[in-house]
C-alpha positions as CSV (number, residue, x, y, z in Angstrom):
1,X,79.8,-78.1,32.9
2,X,82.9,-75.7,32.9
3,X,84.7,-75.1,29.6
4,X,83.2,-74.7,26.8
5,X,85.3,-74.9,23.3
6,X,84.3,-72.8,20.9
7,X,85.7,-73.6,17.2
8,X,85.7,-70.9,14.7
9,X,87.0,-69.9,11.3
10,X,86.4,-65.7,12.5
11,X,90.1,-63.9,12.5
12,X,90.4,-62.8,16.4
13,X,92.6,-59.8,17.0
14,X,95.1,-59.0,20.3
15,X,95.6,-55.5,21.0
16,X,95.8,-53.1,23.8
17,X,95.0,-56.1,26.7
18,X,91.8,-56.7,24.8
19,X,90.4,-59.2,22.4
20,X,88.6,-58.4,19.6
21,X,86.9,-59.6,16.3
22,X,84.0,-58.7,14.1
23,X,81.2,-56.8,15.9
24,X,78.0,-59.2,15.9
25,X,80.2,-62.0,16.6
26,X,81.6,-60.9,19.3
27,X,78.4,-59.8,20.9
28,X,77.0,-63.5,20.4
29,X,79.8,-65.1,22.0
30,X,79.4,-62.8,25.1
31,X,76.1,-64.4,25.3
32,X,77.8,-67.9,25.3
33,X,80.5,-66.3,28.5
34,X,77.3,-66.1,30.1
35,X,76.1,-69.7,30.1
36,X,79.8,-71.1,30.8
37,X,82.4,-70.5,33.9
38,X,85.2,-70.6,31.2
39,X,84.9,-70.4,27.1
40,X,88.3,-70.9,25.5
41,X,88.1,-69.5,21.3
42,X,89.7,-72.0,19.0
43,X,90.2,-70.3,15.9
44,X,92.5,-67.8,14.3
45,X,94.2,-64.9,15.7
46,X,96.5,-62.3,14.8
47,X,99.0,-59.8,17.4
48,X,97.8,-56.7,15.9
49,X,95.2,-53.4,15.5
50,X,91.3,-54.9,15.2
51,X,89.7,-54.1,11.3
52,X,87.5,-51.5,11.7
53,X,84.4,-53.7,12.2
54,X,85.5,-55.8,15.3
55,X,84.7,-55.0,18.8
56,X,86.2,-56.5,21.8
57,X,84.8,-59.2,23.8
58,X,83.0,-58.1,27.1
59,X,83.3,-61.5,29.1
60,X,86.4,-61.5,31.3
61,X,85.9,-65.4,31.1
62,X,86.7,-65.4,27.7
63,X,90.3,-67.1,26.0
64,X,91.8,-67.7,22.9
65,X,92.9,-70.8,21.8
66,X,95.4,-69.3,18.2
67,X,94.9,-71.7,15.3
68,X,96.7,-71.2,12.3
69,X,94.5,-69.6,9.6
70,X,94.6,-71.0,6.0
71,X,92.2,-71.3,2.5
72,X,92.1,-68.9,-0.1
73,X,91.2,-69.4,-3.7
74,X,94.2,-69.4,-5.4
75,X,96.1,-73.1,-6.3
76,X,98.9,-72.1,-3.9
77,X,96.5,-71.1,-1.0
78,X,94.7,-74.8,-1.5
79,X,97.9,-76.8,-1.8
80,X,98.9,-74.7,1.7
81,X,96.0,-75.7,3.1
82,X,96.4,-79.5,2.5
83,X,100.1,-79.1,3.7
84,X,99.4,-77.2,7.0
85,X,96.1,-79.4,7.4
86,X,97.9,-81.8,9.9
87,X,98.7,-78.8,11.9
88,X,95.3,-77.0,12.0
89,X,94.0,-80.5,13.2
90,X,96.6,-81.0,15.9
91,X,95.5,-77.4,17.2
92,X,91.8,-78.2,17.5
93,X,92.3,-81.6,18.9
94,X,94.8,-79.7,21.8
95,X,91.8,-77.2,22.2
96,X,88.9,-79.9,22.3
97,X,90.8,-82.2,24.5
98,X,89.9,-80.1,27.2
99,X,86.3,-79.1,26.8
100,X,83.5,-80.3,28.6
101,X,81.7,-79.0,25.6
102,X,82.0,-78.1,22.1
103,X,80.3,-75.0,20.0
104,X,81.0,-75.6,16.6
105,X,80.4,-71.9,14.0
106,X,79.7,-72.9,10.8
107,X,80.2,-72.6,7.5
108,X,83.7,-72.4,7.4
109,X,86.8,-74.5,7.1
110,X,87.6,-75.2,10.9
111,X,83.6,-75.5,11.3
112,X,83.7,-78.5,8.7
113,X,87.1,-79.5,10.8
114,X,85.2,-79.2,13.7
115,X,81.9,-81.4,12.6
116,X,83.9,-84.0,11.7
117,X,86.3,-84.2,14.9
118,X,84.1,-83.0,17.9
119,X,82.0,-86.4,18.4
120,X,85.2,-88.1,19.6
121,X,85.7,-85.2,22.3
122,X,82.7,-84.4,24.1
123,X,79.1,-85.8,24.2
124,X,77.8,-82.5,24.8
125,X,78.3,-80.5,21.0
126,X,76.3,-78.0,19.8
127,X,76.4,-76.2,16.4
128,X,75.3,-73.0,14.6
129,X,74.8,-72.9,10.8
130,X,75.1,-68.9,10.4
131,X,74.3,-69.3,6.5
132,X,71.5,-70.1,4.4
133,X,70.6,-73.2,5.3
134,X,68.2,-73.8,2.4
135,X,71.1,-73.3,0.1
136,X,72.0,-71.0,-3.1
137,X,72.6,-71.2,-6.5
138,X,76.6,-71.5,-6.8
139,X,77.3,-72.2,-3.3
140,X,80.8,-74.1,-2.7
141,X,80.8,-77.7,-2.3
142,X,82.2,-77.5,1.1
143,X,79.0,-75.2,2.6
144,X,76.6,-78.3,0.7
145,X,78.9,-81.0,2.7
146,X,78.4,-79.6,5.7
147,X,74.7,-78.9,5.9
148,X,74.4,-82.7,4.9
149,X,76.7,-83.6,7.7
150,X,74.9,-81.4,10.6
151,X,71.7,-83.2,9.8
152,X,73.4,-86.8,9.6
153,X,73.4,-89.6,12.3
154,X,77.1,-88.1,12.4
155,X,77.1,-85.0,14.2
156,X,74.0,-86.4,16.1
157,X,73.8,-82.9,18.3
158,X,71.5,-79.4,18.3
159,X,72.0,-77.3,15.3
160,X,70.7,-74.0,15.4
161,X,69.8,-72.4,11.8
162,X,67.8,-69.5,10.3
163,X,64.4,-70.2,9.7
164,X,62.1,-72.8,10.0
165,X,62.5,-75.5,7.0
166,X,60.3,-78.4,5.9
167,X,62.0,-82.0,6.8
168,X,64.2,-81.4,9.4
169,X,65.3,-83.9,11.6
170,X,65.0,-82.7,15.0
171,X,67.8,-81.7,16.1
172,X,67.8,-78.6,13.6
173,X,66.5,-75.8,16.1
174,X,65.3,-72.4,14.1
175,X,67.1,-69.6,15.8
176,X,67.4,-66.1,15.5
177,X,69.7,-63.5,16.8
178,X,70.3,-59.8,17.3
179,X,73.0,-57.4,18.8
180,X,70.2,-55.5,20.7
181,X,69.6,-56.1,24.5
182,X,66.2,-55.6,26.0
183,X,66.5,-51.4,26.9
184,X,68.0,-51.0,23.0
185,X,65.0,-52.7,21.9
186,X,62.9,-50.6,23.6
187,X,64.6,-47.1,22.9
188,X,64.5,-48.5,19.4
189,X,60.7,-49.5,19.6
190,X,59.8,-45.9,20.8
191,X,61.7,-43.9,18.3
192,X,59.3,-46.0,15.9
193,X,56.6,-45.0,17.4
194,X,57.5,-41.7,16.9
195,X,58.9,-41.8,13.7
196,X,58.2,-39.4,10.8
197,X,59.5,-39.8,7.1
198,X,61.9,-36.6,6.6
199,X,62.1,-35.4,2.8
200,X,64.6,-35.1,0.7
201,X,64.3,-39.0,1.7
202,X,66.7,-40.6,3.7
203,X,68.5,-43.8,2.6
204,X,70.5,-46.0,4.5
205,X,72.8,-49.0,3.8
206,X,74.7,-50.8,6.3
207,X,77.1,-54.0,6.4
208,X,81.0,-55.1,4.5
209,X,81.4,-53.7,1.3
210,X,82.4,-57.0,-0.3
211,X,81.4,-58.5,-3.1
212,X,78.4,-60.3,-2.3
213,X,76.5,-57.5,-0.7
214,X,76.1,-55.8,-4.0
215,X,76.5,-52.2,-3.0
216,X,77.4,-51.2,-6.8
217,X,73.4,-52.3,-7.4
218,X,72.8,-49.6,-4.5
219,X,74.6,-47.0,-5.6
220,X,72.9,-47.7,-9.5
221,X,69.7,-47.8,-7.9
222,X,69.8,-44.1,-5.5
223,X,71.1,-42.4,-9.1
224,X,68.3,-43.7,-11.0
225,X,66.0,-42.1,-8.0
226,X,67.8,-39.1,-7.9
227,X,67.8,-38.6,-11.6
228,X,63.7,-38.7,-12.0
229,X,64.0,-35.5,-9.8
230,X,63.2,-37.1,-5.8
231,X,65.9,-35.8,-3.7
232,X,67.5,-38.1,-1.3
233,X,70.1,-38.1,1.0
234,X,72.4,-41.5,1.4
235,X,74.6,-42.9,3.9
236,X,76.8,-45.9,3.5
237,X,77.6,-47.4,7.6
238,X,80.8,-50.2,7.1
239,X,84.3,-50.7,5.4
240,X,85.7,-53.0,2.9
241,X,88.1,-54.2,0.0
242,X,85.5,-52.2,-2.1
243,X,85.3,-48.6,-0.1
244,X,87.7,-47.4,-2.7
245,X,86.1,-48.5,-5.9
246,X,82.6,-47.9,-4.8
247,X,83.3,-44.3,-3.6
248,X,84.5,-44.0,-7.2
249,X,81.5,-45.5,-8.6
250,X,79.2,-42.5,-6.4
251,X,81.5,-39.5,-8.2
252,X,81.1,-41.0,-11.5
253,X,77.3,-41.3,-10.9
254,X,77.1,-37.7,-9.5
255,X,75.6,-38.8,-6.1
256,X,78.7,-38.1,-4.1
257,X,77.3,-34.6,-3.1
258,X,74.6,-36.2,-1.2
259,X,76.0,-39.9,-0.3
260,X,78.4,-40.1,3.2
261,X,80.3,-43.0,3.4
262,X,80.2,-43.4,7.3
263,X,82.6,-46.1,7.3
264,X,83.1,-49.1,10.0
265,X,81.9,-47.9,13.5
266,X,81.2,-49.6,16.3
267,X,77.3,-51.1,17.1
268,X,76.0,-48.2,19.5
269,X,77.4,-46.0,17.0
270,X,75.5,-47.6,14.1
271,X,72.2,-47.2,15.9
272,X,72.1,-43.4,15.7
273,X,71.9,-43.8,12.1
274,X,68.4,-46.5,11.9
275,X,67.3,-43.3,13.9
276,X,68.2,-41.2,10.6
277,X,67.3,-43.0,8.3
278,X,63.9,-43.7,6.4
279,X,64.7,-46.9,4.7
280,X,66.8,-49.8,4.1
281,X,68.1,-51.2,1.1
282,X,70.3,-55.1,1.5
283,X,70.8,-55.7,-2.6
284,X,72.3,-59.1,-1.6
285,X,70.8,-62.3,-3.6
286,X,72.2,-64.9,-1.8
287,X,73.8,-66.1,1.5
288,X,72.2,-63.6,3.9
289,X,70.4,-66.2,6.7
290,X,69.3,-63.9,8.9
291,X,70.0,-60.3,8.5
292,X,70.6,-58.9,11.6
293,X,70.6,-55.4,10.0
294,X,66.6,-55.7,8.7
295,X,65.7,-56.9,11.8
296,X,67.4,-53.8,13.7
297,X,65.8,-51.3,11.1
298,X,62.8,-52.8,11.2
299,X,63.0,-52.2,14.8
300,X,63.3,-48.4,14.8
301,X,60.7,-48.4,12.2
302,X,62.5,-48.3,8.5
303,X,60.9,-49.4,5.3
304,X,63.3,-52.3,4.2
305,X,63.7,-53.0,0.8
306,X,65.5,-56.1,0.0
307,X,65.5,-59.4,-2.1
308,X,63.2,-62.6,-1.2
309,X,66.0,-65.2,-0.2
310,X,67.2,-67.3,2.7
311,X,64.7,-65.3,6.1
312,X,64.5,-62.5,4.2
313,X,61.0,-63.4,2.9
314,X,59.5,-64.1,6.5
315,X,61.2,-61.2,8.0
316,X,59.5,-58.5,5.9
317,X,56.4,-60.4,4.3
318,X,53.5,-57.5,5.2
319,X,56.4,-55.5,6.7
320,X,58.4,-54.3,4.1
321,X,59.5,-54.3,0.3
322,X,60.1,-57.7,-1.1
323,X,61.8,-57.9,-4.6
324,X,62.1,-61.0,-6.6
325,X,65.7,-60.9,-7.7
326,X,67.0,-57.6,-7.0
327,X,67.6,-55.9,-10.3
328,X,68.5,-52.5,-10.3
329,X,65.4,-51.0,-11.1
330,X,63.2,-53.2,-8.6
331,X,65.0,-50.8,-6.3
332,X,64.2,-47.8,-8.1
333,X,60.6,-48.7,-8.0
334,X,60.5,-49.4,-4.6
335,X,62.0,-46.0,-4.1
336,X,59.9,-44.0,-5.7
337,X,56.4,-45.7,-4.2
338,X,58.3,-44.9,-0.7
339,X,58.9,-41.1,-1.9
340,X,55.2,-41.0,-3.5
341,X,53.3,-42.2,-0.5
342,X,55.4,-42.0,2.8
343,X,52.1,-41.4,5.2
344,X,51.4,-45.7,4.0
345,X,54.8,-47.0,4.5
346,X,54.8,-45.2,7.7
347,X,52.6,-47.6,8.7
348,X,54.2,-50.4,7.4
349,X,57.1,-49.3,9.7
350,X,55.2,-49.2,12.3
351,X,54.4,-53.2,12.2
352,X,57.9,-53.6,11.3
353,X,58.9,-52.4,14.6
354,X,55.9,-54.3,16.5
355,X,56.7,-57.6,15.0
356,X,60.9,-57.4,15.5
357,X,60.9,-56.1,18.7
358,X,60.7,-59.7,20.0
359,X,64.3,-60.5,18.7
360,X,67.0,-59.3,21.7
361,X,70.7,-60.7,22.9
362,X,68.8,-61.2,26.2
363,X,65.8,-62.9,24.4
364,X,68.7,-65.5,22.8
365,X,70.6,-65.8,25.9
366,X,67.5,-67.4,27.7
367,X,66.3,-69.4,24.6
368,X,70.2,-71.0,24.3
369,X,70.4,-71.9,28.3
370,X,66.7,-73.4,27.2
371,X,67.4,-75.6,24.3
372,X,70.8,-77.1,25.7
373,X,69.6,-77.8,28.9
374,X,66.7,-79.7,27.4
375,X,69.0,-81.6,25.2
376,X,72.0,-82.3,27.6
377,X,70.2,-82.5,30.5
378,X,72.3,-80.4,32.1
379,X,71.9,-76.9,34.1
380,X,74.0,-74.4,33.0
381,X,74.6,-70.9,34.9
382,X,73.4,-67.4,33.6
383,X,75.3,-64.6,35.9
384,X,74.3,-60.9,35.5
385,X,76.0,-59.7,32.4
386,X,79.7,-57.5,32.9
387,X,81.2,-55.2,30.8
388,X,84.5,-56.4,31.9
389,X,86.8,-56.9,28.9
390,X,88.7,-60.3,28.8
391,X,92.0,-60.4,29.6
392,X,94.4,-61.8,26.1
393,X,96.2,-64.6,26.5
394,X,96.9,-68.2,24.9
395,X,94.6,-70.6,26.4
396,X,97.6,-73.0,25.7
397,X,98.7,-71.2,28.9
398,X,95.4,-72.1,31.0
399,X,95.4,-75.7,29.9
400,X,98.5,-76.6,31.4
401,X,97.9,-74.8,34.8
């Protein structure tokens, strides 16, 4: 078992002699360079300076395979789609050709691409279905289709989802992931331990300021707080389309003096501030399977606050603050009972960080080279990990040698 094939929809970037693309990705797929002499990156790339999220790759044995990138919302950006589609497929078939296996990263276009194509490549596929796999209200059709098609006679191979759901064939493995090794874990378990809630109160989010995180609800919610007369310090850890409009949003609501937007930085960075902060607030409804953020904060010992939805629900039930739909003022409340009575939530931090401490980029490393070598029958290898950073070139290249 040499190559494996890894198809993704993720934008890769080449700059500098390195590879790079966004941060928790990029950590997981290390993990796979481990398990594999050679993993080769179908997916989309682009010759220029990473986004501010990304992080290179760490594996030297690690490739890129450029597939043109397509999709969009717009008419024009579908009807492009359908005409480069023959293209897109060529590309993955030239990658796939070549594998001895096949990782497919789903949802996503070239995931669904992938679903359907991989069974006439390799025997040995795998998958990971990185979103909610229960579903949400107004999900596309295409997230719906392939959900129905990773549990089907059709793909026939391991999935690996969030959580643990009722009627799954079994081939649908509950997994879990983190960016943490083994010695963050414990540096992070320790500061818990040690851990005492600061006042004014310290208030962290962290993740893409998109759309779908909701940080607008955030910033509503720590004005609300601040106006009852709590004081409260903020900080806002990540970059997006929205930076502009939601720094906007913090002068208008008179927060500014007291909110730092930290922007995108990379993952070692981001740990110093769960050390900072008190508590965590995700205002996202929908689409978060497993947020690696709450399990890292819950970790160093941070009250969590976020809505009951996808693993949410097991991840903080008796751990944290659970809200129902994540109104505004659901926020607000939790807040204020954090301010009011810090010695009891320090507690509840305190079996936050005992109960997520289990969850490790080591821990998954051993658990992956354990489920596909049960179901391939296969033995894969697991050399010491290297902080060698691959070298950037087409895999095109290394198939023809």
């Amino acid at each position: 078992m040499k190559r494996l094939v890894v198809l993704s929809h993720v934008v890769h970037y080449r700059h500098d002699g390195k590879l790079y693309a966004f941060g928790p990705y990029a950590r997981e797929i290390d993990i796979w360079a481990d398990l594999f002499p050679e993993v080769v990156i179908a997916a989309p790339c682009r010759d220029s300076a990473p986004k501010g999220d990304s992080m290179p790759f760490e594996r030297a044995n690690i490739t890129i395979h450029p597939i043109l990138k397509t999709g969009g919302d717009s008419l024009g950006a579908k009807i492009a789609q359908l005409i480069w589609l023959p293209l897109v497929i060529v590309g993955l078939s030239r990658a796939m050709a070549h594998a001895d296996a096949i990782h497919v990263r789903c949802p996503g276009n070239l995931g669904f691409l992938g679903v359907l194509l991989a069974r006439f490549f390799s025997r040995y596929r795998v998958a990971k279905y990185a979103g909610q796999w229960n579903g949400y209200p107004g999900e596309n059709l295409t997230g719906r289709l392939q959900r129905w098609l990773l549990k089907s006679w059709w793909w026939g191979a391991p999935v690996t989802v969030y959580g643990e759901w009722k009627n799954q064939p079994p081939h649908v493995h509950a997994f879990f992931t983190s960016m943490m090794s083994d010695q963050q874990v414990e540096t992070a378990v320790t500061h818990a331990r040690e851990k005492t809630f600061s006042y004014p109160l310290r208030v962290l989010f962290s993740g893409r300021l998109v759309a779908e995180k909701r940080v607008h609800v955030f910033i509503d919610a720590i004005a609300a707080v601040a106006a009852s007369g709590i004081k409260i310090e903020v900080r806002i850890v990540g970059d997006g389309p929205l930076r502009e409009e939601l720094e906007a949003q913090a002068r208008a609501s008179g927060i500014a003096e007291f909110t730092r937007f930290v922007g995108a930085v990379p993952f070692d960075q981001s740990l110093q501030h769960y050390r900072w902060a008190d508590c965590l607030l995700l205002p996202s409804v929908h689409s978060e399977g497993w947020p690696k953020v709450i399990a890292e904060a819950m970790c160093h010992g941070l009250i969590c606050v976020a809505v009951d939805h996808g693993q949410v629900g097991r991840m903080l039930n008796g751990r944290g603050i659970l809200l129902p739909n994540g109104e505004t003022e659901q926020f607000v409340t939790a807040l204020k009972s954090i301010a009011d009575d810090p010695a009891k939530f320090r507690e509840l931090g305190q079996q936050a960080s005992h109960w997520s401490q289990r969850y490790s980029r080591d821990g998954l490393r051993s658990a992956l080279a354990e489920l596909l070598q049960q179901n391939w029958s296969v033995r894969l290898i697991q050399p010491g990990n290297t902080s060698t950073a691959p070298e950037v070139h087409s895999a095109e290249i290394l198939l023809n040698e």
